[in-house]
C-alpha positions in Angstrom: 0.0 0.0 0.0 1.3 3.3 -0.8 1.9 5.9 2.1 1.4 8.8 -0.4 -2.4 9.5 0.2 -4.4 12.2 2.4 -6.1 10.5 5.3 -9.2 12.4 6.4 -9.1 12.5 10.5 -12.2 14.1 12.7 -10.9 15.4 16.0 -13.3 15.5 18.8 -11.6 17.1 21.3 -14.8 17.1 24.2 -14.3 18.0 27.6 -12.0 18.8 30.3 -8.5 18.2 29.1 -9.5 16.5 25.8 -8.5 20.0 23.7 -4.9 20.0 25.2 -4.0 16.3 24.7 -5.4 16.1 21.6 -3.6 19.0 20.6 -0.4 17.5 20.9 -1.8 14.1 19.0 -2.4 16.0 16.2 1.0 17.8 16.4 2.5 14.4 16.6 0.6 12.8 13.7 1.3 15.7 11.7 5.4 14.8 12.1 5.0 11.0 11.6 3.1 11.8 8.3 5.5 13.9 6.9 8.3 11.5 7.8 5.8 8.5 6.1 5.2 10.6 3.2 1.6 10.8 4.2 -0.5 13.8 4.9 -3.7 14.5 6.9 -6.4 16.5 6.5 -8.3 17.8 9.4 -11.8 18.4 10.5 -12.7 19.1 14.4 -16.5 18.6 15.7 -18.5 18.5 18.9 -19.4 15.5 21.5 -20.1 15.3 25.1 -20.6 18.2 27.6 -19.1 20.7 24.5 -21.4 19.1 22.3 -24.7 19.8 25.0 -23.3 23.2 25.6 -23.4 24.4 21.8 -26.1 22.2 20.5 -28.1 21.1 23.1 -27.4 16.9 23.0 -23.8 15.2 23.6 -23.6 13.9 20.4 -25.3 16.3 17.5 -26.3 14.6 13.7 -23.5 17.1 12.1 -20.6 15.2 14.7 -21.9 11.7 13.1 -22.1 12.5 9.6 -18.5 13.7 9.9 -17.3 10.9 11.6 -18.9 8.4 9.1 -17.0 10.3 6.7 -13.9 10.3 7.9 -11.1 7.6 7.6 -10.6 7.8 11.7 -12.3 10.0 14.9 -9.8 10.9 17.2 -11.6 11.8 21.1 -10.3 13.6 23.4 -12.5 13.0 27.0 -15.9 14.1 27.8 -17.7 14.7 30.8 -17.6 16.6 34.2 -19.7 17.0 37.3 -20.9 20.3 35.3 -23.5 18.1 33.7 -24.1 15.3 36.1 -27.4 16.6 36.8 -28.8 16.4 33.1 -30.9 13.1 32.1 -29.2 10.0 31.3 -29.8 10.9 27.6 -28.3 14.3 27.7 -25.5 13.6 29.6 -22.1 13.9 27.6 -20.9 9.7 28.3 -24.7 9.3 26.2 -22.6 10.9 23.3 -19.6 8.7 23.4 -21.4 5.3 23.9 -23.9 6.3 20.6 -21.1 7.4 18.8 -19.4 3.7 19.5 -22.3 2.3 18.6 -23.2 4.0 15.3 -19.6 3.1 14.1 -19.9 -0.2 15.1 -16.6 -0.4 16.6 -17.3 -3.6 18.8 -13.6 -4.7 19.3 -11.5 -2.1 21.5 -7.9 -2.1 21.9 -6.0 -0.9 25.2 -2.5 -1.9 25.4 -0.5 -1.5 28.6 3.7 -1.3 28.9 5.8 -1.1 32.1 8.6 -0.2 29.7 11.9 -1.2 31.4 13.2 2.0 31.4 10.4 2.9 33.3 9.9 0.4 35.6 10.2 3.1 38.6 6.8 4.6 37.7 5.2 0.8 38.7 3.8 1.0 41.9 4.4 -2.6 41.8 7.7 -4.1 43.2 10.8 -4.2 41.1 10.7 -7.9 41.1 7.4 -8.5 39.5 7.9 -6.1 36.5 11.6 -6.8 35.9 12.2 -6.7 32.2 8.9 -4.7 31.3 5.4 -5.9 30.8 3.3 -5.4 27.9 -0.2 -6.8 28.2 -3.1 -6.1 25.3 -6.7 -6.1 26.4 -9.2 -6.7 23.7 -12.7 -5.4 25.4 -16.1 -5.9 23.4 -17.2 -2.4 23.4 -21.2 -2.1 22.1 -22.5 -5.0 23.9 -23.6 -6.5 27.8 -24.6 -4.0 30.4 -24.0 -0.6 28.8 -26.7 -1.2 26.1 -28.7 -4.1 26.9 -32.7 -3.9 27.4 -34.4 -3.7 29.5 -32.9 -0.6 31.2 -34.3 1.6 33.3 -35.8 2.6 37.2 -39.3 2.3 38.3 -41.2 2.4 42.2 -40.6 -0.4 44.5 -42.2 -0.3 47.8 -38.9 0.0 49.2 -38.3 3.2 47.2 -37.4 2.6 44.2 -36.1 -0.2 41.6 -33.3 0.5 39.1 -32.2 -2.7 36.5 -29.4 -2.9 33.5 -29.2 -5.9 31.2 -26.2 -7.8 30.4 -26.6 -9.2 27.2 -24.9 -11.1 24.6 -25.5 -13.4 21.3 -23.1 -15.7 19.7 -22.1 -13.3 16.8 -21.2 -10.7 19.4 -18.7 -13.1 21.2 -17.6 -14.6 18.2 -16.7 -11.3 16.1 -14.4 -10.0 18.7 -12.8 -13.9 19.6 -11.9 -13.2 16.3 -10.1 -10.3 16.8 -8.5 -11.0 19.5 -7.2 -14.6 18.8 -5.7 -12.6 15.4 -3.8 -10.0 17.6 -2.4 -13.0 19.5 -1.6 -14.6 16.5 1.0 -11.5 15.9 2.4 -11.3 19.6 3.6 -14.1 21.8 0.3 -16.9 21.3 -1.3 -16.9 24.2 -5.0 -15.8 25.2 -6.4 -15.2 28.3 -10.5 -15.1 28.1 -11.7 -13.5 31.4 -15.4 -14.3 32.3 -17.2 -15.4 35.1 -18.7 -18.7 33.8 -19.1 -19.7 37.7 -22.0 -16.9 37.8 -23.4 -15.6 34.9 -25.4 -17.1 32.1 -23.9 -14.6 29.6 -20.1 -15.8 30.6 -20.9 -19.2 30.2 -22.1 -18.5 26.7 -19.2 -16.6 26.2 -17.0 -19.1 27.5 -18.4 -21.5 24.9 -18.2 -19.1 22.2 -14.6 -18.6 22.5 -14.2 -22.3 22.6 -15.0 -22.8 19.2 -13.5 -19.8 17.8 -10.2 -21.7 19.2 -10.6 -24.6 16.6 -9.3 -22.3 13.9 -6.3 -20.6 15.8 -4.4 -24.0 17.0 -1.7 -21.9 17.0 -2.6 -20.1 20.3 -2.7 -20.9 23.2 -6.2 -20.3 25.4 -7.0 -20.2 28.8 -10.5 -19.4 30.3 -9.4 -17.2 33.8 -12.5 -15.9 35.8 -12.4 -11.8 36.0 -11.8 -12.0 39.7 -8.8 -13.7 39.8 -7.7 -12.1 36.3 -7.5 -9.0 38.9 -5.3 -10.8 41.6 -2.5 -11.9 38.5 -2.6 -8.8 36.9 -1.4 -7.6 40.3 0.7 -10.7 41.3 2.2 -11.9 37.9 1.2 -9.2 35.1 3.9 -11.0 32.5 2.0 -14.2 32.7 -0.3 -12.8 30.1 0.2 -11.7 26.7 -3.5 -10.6 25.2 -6.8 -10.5 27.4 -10.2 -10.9 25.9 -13.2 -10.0 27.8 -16.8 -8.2 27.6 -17.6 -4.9 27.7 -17.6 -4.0 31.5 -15.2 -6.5 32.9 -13.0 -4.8 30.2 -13.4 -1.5 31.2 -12.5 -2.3 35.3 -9.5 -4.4 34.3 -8.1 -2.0 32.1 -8.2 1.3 34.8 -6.5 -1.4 37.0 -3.7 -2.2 34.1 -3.2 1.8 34.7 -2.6 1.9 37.9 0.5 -0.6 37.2 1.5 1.3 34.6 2.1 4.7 37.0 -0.3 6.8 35.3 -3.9 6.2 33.4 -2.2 9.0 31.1 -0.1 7.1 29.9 -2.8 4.4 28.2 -4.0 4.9 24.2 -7.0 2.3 22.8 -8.0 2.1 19.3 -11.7 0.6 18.8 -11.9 -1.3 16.0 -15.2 -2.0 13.3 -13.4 -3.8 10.9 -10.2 -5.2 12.8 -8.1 -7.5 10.8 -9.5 -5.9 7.7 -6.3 -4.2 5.7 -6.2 -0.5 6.0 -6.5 1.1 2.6 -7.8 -0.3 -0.7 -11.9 -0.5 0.0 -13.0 2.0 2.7 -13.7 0.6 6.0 -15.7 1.8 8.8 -14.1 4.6 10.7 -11.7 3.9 13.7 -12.2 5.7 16.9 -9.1 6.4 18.5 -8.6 8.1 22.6 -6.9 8.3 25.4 -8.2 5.7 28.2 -7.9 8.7 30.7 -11.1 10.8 31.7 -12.0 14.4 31.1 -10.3 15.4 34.8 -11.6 18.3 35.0 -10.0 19.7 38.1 -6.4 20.4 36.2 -8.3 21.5 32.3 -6.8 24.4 31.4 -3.7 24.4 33.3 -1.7 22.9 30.9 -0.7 20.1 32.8 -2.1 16.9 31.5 -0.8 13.6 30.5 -0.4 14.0 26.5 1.1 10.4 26.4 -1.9 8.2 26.6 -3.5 10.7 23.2 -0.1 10.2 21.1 0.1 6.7 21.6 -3.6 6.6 20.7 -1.9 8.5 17.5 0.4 5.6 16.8 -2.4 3.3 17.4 -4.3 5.1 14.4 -1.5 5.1 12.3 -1.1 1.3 12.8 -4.7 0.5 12.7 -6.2 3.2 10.8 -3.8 4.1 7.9 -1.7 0.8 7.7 1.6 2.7 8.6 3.5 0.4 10.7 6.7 1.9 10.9 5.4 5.5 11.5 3.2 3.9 14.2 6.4 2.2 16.0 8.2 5.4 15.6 6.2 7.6 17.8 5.8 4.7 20.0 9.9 4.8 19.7 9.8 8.4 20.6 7.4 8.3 23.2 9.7 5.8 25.4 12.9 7.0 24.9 11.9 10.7 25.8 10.0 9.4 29.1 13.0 6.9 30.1 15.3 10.1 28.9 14.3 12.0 32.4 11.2 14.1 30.6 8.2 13.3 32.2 4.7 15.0 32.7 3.2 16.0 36.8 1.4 12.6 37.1 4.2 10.2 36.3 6.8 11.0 38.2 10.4 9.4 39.0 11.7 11.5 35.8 14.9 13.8 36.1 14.5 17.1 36.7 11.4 19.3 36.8 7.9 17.8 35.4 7.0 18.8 31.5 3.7 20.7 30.9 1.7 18.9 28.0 2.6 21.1 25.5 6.4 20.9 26.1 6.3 17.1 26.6 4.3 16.7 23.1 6.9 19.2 21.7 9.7 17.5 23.1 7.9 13.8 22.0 7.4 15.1 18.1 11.2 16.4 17.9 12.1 12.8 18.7 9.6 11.7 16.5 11.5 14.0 13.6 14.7 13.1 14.2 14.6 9.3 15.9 15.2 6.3 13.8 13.2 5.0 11.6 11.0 1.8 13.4 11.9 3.4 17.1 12.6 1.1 19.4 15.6 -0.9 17.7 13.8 -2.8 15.3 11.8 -4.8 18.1 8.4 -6.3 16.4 5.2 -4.3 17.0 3.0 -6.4 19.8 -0.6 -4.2 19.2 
């Protein structure tokens, strides 16, 4: 596939500190193009709590048609207690979960390094992340409890009754089994599908469902692990996995706890996926949606501190992902680590030399490497998301 093509990119910056970090994704991208020989052409629109502000609902029919559009959406955050009080449909997380939704991007991507260099930033002891960790979570992301019917709260004579659906059907399961047993395929062959089969009807479908999805990868190795204890290894042994499959919510607990290993939830990118495993290029696909894992944080928008790391790695993850550029997509990641294990970190990281970089000057410093760094960053070490 030729680099030499203009890929069309929506940013939705949001809420909070989405503008900033996203900010410096798009200066990074911008570098990495230029150094692929591929340019970008820009649009920006409106979702979450920007999106109710301006428009009056978090996710407005102008946003969509741009993002269906484009060739990826690139998020920022959305949210704050600003707009807690609104109803469940105008609140700014109603945006984000239609927007997933009406790009059908069922198969999310959130990849998590203790890079050796940075070891120090692991609140976990030396011994157990000794030689780095890099764990991939593959979490079903428009299914189970965050959009199954019935949904909803009525009376109950004790006040009142509130109920959400976990739900799931065989060609839910199986579509994102797919993808994940793929991505294994490409790292280290091993999958860990996290359920709790011991409980729930819908894990025990699940369970099955990944099963037969095995019979065509016999080249990976599965193991069914029960969310629970998944928890307890990710803490204990975190290099005993390689790629973690799981539904919607588990997905969405274990990750926040892979960032807290990690040092920072700023630090964490996720790409979600519609047509994972589908080459990028040739026949359009469905739009990628591409964000930091990090929320809105609303007490330090505006202040110029905020984590850019977990938005530019979300870069690389759409230049991997979205435009089939590999090597531009391992040299940000390239830059990323060897300007954090360099001394240059942001406020919420810490164990860096010297004073803390604002987000601006860590993105600067981040796209200079990305300019001037070798060509596949990192050595020439084989790309694991």
């Amino acid at each position: 596939m030729s680099a030499a093509r203009t890929w069309r990119v929506l940013f939705l910056p949001g809420d909070g500190v989405g503008p900033e970090v996203t900010a410096e994704a798009r200066k990074v991208l911008e570098v990495a193009g230029r150094r692929a020989g591929a340019s970008f052409e820009f649009d920006t629109g409106l979702v979450g709590g920007a999106a109710v502000e301006a428009t009056g609902v978090p996710l407005p029919p102008q946003t969509l048609r741009a993002a269906r559009r484009a060739d990826a959406v690139f998020l920022g955050a959305v949210g704050g207690p600003r707009w807690d009080g609104l109803p469940a449909d105008r609140r700014p997380e109603a945006g984000l979960l239609a927007l997933r939704r009406a790009l059908g991007v069922h198969a999310n991507l959130r990849p998590f390094r203790v890079h050796p260099g940075l070891a120090g930033a692991s609140p976990l002891r030396s011994e157990v992340v000794a030689g780095g960790v890099d764990v991939l979570i593959v979490r079903e992301l428009v299914g189970g409890l965050y959009f199954g019917r019935p949904r909803g709260r009525w009376p109950h004579p004790s006040g009142a009754r509130a109920v959400d659906t976990m739900a799931y059907c065989t060609g839910e399961v199986r579509r994102v089994a797919r993808v994940a047993f793929g991505l294994a395929r490409r790292r280290r062959r091993r999958l860990a599908s996290v359920d709790k089969a011991n409980v729930l009807e819908t894990s025990r479908l699940w369970r099955e469902v990944v099963e037969e999805e095995a019979a065509a990868f016999p080249d990976v190795e599965l193991e069914h692990v029960l969310v629970d204890t998944c928890a307890m290894r990710l803490v204990q042994r975190p290099r005993s996995f390689d790629v973690i499959l799981t539904e919607n919510t588990f997905g969405d607990i274990l990750s926040d706890l892979a960032a807290g290993l990690v040092g920072s939830i700023g630090l964490l990118p996720s790409a979600s996926l519609a047509d994972a495993g589908a080459p990028a290029g040739g026949t359009r696909r469905s739009p990628g949606l591409y964000e930091p894992v990090h929320g809105s944080a609303p007490d330090i928008a505006g202040r110029g501190v905020a984590n850019p790391v977990g938005a530019i790695l979300s870069a690389a993850l759409l230049l991997r992902h979205g435009c089939g550029l590999e090597a531009a997509a391992r040299r940000v990641e390239g830059a990323v680590w060897t300007t954090l294990a360099g001394g240059a970190h942001p406020p919420d990281l810490g164990g860096g030399s010297g004073r803390p970089l604002g987000t601006a000057e860590l993105g600067d410093r981040i796209a200079r490497a990305v300019e001037t760094g070798p060509g596949r960053g990192e050595g020439d070490e084989e790309a694991l998301t």
